[in-house]
C-alpha positions as CSV (number, residue, x, y, z in Angstrom):
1,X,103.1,75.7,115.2
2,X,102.0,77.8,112.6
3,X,103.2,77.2,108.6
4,X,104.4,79.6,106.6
5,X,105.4,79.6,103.0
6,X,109.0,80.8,102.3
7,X,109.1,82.5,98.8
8,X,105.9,80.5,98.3
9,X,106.6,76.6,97.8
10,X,110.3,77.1,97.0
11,X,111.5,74.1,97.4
12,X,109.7,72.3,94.2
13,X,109.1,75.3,91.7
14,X,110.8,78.7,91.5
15,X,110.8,81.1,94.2
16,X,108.7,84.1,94.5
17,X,107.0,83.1,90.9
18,X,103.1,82.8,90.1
19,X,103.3,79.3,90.6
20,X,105.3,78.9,93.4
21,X,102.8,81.3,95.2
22,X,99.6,79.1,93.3
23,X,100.7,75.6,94.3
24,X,101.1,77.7,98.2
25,X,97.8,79.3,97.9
26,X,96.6,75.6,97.6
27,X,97.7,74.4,101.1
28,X,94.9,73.9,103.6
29,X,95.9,75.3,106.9
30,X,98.9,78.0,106.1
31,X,99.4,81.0,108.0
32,X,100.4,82.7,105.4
33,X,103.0,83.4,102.7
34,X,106.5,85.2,103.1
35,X,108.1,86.9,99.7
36,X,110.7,89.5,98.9
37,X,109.8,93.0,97.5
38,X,112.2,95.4,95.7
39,X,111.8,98.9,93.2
40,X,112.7,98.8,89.6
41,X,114.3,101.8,88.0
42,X,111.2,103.3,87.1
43,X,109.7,102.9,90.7
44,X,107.7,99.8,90.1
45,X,107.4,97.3,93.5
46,X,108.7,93.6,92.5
47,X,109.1,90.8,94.0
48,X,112.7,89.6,94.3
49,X,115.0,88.1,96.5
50,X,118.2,88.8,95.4
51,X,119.6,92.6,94.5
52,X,120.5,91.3,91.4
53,X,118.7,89.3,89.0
54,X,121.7,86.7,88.0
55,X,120.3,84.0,90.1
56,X,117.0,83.4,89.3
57,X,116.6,84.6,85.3
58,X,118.9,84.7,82.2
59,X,119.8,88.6,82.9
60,X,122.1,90.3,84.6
61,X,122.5,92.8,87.0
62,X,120.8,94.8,89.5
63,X,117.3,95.0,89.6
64,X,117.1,98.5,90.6
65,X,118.6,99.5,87.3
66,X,115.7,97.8,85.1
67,X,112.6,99.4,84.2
68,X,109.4,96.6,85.2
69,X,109.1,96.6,81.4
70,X,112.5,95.2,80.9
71,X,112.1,92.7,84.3
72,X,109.0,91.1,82.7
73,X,110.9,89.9,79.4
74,X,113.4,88.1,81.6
75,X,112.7,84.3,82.1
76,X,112.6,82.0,85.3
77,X,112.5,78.4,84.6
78,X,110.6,76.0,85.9
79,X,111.5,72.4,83.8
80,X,108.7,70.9,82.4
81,X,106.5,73.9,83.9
82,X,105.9,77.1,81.9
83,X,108.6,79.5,82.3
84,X,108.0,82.4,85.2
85,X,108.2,85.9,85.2
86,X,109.1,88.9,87.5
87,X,105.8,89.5,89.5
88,X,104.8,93.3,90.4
89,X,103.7,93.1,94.4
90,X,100.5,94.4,93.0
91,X,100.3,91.3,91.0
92,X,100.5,88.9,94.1
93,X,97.9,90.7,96.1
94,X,95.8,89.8,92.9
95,X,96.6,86.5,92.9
96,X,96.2,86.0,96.6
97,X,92.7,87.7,96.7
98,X,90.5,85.1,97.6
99,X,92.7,83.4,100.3
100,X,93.6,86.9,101.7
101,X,90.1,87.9,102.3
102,X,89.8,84.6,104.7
103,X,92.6,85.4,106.8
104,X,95.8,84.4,104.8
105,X,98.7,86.6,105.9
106,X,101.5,87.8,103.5
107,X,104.6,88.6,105.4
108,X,106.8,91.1,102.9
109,X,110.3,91.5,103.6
110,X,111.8,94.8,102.5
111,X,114.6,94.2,100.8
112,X,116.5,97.3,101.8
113,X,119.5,96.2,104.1
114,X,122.3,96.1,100.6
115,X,120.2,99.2,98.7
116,X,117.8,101.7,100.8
117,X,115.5,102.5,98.1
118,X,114.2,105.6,98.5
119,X,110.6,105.9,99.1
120,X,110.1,102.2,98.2
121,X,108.2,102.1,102.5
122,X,106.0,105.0,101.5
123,X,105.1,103.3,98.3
124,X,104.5,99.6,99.8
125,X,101.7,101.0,102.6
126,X,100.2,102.5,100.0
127,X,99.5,99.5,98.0
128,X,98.4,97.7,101.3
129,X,95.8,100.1,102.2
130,X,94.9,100.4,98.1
131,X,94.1,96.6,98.0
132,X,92.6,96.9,101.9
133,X,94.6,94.5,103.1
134,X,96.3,96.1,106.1
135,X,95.0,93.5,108.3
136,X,96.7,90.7,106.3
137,X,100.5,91.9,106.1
138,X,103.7,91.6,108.1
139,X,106.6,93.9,107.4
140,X,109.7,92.3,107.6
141,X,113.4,93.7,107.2
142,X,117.0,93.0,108.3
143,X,117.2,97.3,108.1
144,X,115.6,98.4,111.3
145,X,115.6,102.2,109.1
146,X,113.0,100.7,106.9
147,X,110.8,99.5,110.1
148,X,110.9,102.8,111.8
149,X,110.0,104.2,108.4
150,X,106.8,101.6,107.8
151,X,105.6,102.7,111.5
152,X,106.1,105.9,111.3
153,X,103.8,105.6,107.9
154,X,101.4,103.1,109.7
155,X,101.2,103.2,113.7
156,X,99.3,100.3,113.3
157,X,101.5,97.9,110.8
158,X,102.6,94.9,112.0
159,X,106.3,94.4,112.1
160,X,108.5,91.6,112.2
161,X,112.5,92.5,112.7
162,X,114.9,90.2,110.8
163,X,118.0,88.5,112.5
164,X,120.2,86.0,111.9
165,X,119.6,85.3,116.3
166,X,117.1,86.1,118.3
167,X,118.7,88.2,120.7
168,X,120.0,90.3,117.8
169,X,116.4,90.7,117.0
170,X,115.2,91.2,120.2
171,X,118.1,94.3,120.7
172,X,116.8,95.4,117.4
173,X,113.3,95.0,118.5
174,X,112.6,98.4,120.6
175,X,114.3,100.9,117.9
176,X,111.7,99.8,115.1
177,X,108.9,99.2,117.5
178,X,108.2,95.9,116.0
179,X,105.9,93.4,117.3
180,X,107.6,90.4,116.2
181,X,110.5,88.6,116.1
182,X,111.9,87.2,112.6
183,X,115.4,84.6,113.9
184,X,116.7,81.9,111.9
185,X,115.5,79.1,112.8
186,X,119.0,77.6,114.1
187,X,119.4,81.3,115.8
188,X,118.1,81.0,119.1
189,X,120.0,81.8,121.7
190,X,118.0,82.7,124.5
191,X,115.9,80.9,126.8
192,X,112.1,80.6,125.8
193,X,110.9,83.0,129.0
194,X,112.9,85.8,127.6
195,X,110.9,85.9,124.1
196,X,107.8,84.6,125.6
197,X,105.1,86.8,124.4
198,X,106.4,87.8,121.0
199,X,105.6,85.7,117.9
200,X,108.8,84.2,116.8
201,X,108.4,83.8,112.9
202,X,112.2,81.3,112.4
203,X,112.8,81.1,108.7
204,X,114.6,78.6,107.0
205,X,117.5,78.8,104.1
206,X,118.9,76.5,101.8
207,X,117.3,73.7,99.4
208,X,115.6,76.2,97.4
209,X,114.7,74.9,93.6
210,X,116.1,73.4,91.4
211,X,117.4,71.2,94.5
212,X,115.7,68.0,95.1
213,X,113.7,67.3,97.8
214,X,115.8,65.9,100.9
215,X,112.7,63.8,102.5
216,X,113.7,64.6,105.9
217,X,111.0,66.4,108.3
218,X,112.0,68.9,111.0
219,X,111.1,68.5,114.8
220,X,108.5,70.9,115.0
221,X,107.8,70.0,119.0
222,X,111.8,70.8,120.0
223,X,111.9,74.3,118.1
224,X,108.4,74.7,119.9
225,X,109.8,73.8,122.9
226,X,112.8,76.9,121.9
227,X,109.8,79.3,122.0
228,X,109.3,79.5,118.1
229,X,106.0,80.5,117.5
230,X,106.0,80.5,113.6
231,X,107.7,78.2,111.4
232,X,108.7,79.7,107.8
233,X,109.3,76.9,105.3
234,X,110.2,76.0,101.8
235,X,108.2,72.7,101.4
236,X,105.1,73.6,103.6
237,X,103.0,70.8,101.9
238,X,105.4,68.7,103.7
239,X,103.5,70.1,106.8
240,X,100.0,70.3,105.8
């Protein structure tokens, strides 16, 4: 089974924040690191989960109607940590350098199922190919648009397509041309033989930070044995 990060270590520290991502980064043995990109007003790639920025800062509103400069004076808190800021995508493959260039993966979902984003696919390979690091990303997306878009852009991009089952996936699969499938992890619904082949990246929800730890360990041999490939987690250290 193969870990990955979900918004970097999410359950412990902030999501999708520098430190989230550094205490990641540390972990002997990941696959790799799943985040959320989005486009500020004044076409800036950040990485975001949520359309708005209510959730995770003291602001409100939609990120696509902030300029970067006015994302990176908002605050994400961390307790006794250093407060967080907005990171540009540009930013992460910075901070992810050294681990990237020995074989570290960064699986980016496009956040364009709620808001399109014009031109945000266009924008996103070119940043990949500007940092050389075509080799180390998976595009994800619920918006099967946004996939076509990446591979028409990048014939040779991998691509994961996002469901909430794996046959939805799978049916979603051949439109995009994607190579892998992206199910929640309580989403499959479909005998191992008829995914066998694909890598099945399952991602987890819930428990994200400020949440306390639950101590409890998933079977990683029966969800193996449900043909997931690729486990995408919130606690990896757990793991590893």
């Amino acid at each position: 089974m193969k870990i990955w990060a979900h918004r970097g270590c999410s359950q412990r520290y902030p999501e999708n924040t520098q430190l989230a991502f550094e205490k990641a980064l540390a972990i002997k043995g990941l696959e790799g690191i799943e985040l959320d990109v989005q486009l500020t007003r004044d076409g800036e790639l950040v990485v975001i989960h949520d359309e708005r920025v209510d959730r995770t800062t003291e602001g409100m509103g939609f990120v696509r109607d902030y300029t970067l400069a006015e994302l990176k004076r908002l605050h994400i808190y961390a307790d006794e940590n250093p407060s967080q800021c907005i990171l540009t995508m540009e930013e992460v493959f910075d901070l992810a350098e050294q681990r990237l260039r020995t074989g570290l993966k960064l699986n980016i979902e496009l956040k364009t199922s709620v808001y399109p984003y014009p031109g945000m696919e266009e924008k996103l390979v070119e940043l990949v190919y500007k940092k050389g690091r075509a080799g180390n990303v998976v595009y994800s997306s619920f918006y099967t648009l946004s996939l076509e878009r990446v591979r028409e852009i990048d014939p040779k991009a991998q691509i994961g397509v996002l469901d909430g089952k794996v046959s939805d996936c799978l049916y979603k699969l051949r439109g995009c041309q994607a190579d892998a499938l992206h199910p929640f992890w309580r989403g499959m619904d479909l005998p191992k033989e008829r995914v066998k082949g694909y890598p099945v990246r399952a991602w987890m929800a819930g428990h994200l930070y400020p949440e306390k730890p639950t101590g409890t360990r998933l079977d990683l041999e029966a969800l193996e044995e449900q043909g997931i490939t690729d486990i995408i987690l919130n606690e990896p250290e757990r793991y590893l």
